[in-house]
Phi, psi and omega in degrees: 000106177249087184261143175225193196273159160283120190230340185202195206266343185293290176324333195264040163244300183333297183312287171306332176275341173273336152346279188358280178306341212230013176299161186053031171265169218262108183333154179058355171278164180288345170264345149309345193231358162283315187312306193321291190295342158283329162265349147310287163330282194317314177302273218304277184313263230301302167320339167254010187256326200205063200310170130265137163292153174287159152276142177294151142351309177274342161311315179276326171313300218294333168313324194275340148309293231260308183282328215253349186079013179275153181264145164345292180289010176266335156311323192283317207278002175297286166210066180078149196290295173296012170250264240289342166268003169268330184298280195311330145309338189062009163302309179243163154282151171322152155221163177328297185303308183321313199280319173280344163282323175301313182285330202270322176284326195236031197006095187226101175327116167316342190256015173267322192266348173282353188301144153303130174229175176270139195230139198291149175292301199296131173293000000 
């Protein structure tokens, strides 16, 4: 088995077309465990090719408004009309309540949303 690091994008294409073939092959045989390592390999140049960031708090609401189809206004009824355009604004910060109706109604992980973020100065 002669595999080597993904070093560029011809190789990471290589790399993905043999994955291709060699998806469904039977855990623990030699093409499973070439399957492993190769997509190991791939997981790794893509994270490091193409970090993703974490999200902020406000980052992660509106994500979850985007994936789940919720609207503003159900954030505000979540937790009130004038929070939820100060939240969304970067105006106020999350508070403990806020944070456990969100995590709890809208499962947005709590150790996302307790995070520090930057909140605007100007009024």
């Amino acid at each position: 088995m002669h595999i080597r690091l993904i070093r560029n994008e011809a190789q990471h294409e290589a790399a993905l077309r043999e994955i291709e073939t060699l998806w469904g092959a039977q855990e623990g045989s030699e093409a499973g465990d070439r399957l492993d390592v190769l997509v190991t390999l791939v997981e790794k140049y893509e994270s490091e090719r193409w970090p993703i960031e974490p999200l902020d708090p406000v980052s992660a609401i509106e994500a979850a408004m985007a994936m789940n189809g919720y609207s503003r206004s159900e954030l505000a009824a979540l937790i009130g009309q004038p929070r939820a355009t100060e939240i969304l604004g970067r105006k106020r910060a999350l508070t403990l309540p806020m944070i456990r109706k969100i995590a709890s109604k809208w499962h947005v992980p709590e150790k996302i949303l307790v995070q520090e973020y930057a909140i605007s100065k100007t009024g």
